[in-house]
C-alpha positions in Angstrom: 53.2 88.7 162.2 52.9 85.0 161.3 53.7 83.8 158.2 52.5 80.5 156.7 53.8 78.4 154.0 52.4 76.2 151.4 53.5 73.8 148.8 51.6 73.1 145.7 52.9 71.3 141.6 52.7 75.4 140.2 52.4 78.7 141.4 48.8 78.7 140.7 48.0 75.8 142.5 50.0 77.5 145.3 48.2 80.7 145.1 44.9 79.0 144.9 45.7 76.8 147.7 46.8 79.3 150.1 42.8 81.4 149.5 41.6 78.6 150.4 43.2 77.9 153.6 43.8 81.9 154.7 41.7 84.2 152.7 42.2 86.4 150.1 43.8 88.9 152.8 46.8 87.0 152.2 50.2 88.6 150.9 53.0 86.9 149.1 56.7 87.1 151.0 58.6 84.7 148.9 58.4 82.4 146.4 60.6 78.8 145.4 60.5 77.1 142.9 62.4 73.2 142.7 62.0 69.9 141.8 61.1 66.8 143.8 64.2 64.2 144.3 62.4 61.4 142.3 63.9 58.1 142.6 64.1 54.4 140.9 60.4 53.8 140.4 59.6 57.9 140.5 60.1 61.0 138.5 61.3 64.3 139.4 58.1 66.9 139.9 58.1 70.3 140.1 57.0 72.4 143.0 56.5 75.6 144.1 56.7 76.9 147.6 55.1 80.2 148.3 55.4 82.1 152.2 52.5 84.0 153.1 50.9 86.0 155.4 47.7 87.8 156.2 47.7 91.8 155.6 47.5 93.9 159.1 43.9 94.2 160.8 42.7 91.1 159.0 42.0 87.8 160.1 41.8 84.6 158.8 39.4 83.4 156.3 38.4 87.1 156.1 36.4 87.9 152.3 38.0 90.8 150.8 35.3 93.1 149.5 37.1 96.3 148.5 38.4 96.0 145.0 41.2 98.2 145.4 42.2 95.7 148.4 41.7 92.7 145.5 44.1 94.5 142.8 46.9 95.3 145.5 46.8 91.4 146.1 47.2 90.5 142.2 50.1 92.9 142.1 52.3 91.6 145.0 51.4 87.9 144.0 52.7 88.5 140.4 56.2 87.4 140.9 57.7 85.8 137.9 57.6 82.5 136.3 61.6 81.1 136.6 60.9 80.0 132.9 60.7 83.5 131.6 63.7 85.4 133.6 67.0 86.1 132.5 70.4 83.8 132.6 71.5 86.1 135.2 68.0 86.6 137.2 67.2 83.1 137.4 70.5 82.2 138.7 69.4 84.5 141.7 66.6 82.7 141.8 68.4 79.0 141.6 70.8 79.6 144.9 67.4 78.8 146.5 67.7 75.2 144.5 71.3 74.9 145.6 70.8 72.9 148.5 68.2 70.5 147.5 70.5 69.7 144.3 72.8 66.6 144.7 76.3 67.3 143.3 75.8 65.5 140.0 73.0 67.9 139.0 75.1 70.9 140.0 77.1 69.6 138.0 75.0 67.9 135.1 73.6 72.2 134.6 76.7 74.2 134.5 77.6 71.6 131.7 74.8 72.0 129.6 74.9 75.6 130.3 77.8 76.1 129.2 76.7 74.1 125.7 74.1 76.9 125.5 71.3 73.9 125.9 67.6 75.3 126.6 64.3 74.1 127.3 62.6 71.1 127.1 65.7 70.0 125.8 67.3 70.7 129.0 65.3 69.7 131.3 64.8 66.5 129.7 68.3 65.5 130.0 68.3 65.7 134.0 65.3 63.5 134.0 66.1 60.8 136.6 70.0 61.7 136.8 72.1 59.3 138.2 73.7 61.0 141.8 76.2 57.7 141.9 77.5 58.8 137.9 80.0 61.4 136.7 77.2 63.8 134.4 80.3 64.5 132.2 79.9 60.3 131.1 76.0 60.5 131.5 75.1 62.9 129.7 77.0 62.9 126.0 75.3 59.4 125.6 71.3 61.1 126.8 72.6 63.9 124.0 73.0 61.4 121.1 70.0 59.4 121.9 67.8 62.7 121.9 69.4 64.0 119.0 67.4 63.8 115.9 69.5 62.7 113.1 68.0 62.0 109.5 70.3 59.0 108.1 67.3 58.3 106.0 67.6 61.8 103.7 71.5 61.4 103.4 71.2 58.1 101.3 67.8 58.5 100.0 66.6 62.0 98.8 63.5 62.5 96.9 63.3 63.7 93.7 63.2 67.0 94.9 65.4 68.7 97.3 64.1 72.2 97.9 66.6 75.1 100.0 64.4 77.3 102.1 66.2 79.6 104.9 66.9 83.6 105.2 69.1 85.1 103.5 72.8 85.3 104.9 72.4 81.5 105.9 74.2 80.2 103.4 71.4 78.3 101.2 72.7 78.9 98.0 76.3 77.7 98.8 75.1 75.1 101.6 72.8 73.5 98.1 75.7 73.4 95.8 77.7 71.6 98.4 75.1 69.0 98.5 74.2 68.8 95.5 77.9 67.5 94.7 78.0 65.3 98.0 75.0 63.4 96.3 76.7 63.9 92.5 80.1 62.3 93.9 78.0 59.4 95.5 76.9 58.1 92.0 73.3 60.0 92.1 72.5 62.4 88.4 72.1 65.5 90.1 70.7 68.9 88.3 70.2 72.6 90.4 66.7 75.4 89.5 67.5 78.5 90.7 64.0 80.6 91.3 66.2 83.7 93.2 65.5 86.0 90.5 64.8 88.9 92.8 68.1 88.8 94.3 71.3 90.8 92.5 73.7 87.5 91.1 72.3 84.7 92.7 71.2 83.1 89.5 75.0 83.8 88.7 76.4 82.8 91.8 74.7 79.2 91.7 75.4 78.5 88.0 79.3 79.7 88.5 79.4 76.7 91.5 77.2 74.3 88.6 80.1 74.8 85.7 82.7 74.2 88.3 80.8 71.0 89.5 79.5 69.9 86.0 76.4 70.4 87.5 73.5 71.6 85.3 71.5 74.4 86.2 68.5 76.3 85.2 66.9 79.6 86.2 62.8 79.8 86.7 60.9 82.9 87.5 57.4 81.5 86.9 55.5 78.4 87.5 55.3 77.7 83.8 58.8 77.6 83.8 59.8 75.8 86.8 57.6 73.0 85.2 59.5 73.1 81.9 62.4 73.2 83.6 62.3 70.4 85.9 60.5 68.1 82.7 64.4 68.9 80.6 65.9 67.4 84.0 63.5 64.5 83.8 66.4 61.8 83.2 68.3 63.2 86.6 67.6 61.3 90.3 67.2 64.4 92.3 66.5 68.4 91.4 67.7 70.5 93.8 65.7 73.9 94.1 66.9 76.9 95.5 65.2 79.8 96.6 65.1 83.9 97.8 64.6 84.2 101.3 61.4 84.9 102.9 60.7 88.6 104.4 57.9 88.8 106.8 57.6 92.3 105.5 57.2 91.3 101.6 54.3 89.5 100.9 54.1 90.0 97.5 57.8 87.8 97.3 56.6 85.7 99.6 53.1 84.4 97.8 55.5 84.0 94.8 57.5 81.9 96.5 54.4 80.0 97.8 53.0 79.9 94.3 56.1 78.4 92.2 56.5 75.8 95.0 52.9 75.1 94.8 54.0 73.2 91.0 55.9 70.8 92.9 54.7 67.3 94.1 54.4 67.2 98.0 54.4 63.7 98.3 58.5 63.7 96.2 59.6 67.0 97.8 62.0 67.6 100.9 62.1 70.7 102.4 65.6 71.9 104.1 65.7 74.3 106.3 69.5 76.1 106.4 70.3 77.3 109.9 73.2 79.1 110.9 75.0 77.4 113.9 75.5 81.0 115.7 71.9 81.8 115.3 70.1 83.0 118.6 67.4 80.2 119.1 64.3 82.6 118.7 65.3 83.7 115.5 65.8 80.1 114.2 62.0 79.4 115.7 61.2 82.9 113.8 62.1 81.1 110.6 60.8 77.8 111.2 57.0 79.8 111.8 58.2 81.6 108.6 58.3 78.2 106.5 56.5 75.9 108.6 53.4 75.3 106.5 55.8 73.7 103.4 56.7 70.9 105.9 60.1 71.2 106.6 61.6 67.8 106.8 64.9 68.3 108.0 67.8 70.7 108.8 71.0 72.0 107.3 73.7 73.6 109.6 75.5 76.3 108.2 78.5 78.5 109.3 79.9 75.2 112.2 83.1 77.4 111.9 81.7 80.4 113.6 80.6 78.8 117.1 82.2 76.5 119.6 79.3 74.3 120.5 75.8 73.6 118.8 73.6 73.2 121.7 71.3 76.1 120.5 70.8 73.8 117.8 70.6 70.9 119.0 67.4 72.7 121.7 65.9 74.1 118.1 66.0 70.6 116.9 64.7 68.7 119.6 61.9 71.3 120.1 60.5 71.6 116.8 61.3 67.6 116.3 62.9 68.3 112.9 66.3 66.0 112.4 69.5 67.4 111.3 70.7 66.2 108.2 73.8 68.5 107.5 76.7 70.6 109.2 78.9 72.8 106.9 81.5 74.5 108.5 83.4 77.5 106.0 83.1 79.0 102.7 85.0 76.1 100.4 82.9 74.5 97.4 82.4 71.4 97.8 84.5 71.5 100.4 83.2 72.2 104.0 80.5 69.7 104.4 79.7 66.8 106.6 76.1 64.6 106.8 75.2 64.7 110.2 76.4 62.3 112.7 76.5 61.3 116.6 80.4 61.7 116.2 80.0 65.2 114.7 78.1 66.1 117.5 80.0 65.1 120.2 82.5 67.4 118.3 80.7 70.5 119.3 80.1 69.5 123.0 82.2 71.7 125.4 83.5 70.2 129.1 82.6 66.7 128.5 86.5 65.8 128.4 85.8 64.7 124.5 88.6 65.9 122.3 86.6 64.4 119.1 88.5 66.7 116.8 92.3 65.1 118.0 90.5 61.7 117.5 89.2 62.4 114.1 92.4 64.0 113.6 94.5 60.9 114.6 92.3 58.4 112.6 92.9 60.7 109.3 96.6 60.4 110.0 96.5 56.9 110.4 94.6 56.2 107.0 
């Protein structure tokens, strides 16, 4: 039996290209998938590399006219797409890669797999990887500079600051938290609850206002998020917090739609709180969930549960929304940082980086 082998930029084109050339008596033996070398001038390209050969009794450029023939074809030719496997079935898959990898990228993906980094993110970091520089030096600097973080929020908020996020991520306590950061930092801060749904949260957030010397009010209809709001009309910034939305309640979530509705787009951020230890498709679950209020930026909650935040980071990058915050335990207003290149390369595992000591060292010395 003789087997031929073609090279095309996806499987399609491979698949396509190989009809052309042998017929559609042809059957699929193997499959590879890689990435072109790329140098100075060029970029890396992906490839795929199918091994082919024609089906006994047939010959080449033969026209397959029995359908049955046709679907047996489409269901040996349906291998997988790397991009949707498993961690563990695409590694089977990657000892193919192996050889054609130079040592820095071996290198350069156990590291970021290791930080739990995913696509595009990922693969935009080995774009044009240096094979003369240690990855473990390359790649913390790529991180920062693709790392969206929103300096602009931190100093200047707009007049309203608006929680969104599930519940369990931590929006209520993430909002008082902030609400004191900007309160401490000279700004007239005041807190509406509209969580009237939810058993103690109006109590929970005006307990952490009295303890703060924050004001807070509660609204539970439009009418009232308007008066409320006008009776904070001498503060810099209203921060608004909210119940969390259920795809399966649509009557809470219309409500919610509705009293934010009041609000003036054009002086209204929307945060989005995300829990550091979330699995990446649930955060992109909830991002759907509130997408079409414009989320402007993100809030990292629960820091203190994970070791490194490169499922965040990935979410972030994707989704191009910039991280404004990182809290990391229960302590109000303890427990929360603005978001920083030096609080990133905190949460970065195997780089060599022992941020924490440093920041550590630096308190001591001050």
């Amino acid at each position: 039996m003789q087997y031929y082998t073609v090279v095309a930029e996806s499987y399609e084109s491979a698949l396509n290209k190989a009809r052309e050339l042998y017929g559609n008596d042809i059957r699929i033996n193997s499959r590879r998938d890689y990435y072109t070398r790329g140098g100075l001038f060029t970029r890396r390209e992906p490839r795929c590399e199918i091994v082919c050969y024609l089906a006994e009794g047939t010959g080449k450029k033969k026209k397959v006219t029995d359908e049955k023939d046709m679907s047996e074809f489409e269901k040996e030719a349906r291998t997988p797409n790397p991009s949707s496997l498993s961690r563990s079935e695409r590694l089977d898959t990657e000892i193919y890669r192996e050889k054609e990898m130079s040592d820095a990228e071996k290198e350069a993906r156990r590291l970021l797999e290791a930080n739990h980094i995913t696509e595009p993110l990922f693969s935009k970091l080995l774009e044009n990887l240096p094979e003369d520089k240690d990855p473990r030096i390359v790649l913390p600097d790529r991180i920062i500079s693709l790392s969206g973080v929103d300096y602009t929020r931190q100093v200047h908020p707009k007049r309203f600051v608006v929680f969104i996020g599930p519940t369990g991520s931590g929006k209520t306590t993430t909002l008082a938290k902030t609400a004191y950061l900007y309160a401490k930092s000279g700004k007239r801060v005041a807190v509406i609850s509209l969580d009237t749904y939810r058993v103690g949260a109006y109590e929970q957030i005006k307990a952490f206002g009295d303890a703060l010397s924050i004001p807070v009010a509660m609204a539970g209809a439009e009418d009232e998020l308007v008066s409320a709001y006008e009776s904070f009309s001498w503060k810099d910034v209203i921060f608004i917090d909210t119940m969390g939305l259920s795809p399966k309640d649509q009557e809470l979530n219309l409500r919610l739609r509705a009293l934010l509705g009041v609000l003036d787009k054009d002086r209204t951020d929307f945060i989005l709180t995300v829990s550091a230890s979330m699995k990446e498709e649930d955060a992109m679950e909830q991002f759907t969930s509130y997408s079409e209020f414009g989320i402007s930026s993100l809030a990292v909650t629960k820091l203190d549960e994970t070791e490194t935040i490169g499922n965040v980071l990935s979410f972030s990058y994707k989704t191009s929304t910039p991280i404004m915050l990182f809290t990391d335990g229960q302590k109000v207003p303890d427990d929360i940082k603005k978001a920083s290149s030096a609080l990133i390369l905190e949460y970065l595992k195997g780089f060599g980086l022992d941020m924490k000591g440093y920041r550590s060292q630096v308190s001591d010395i001050s």
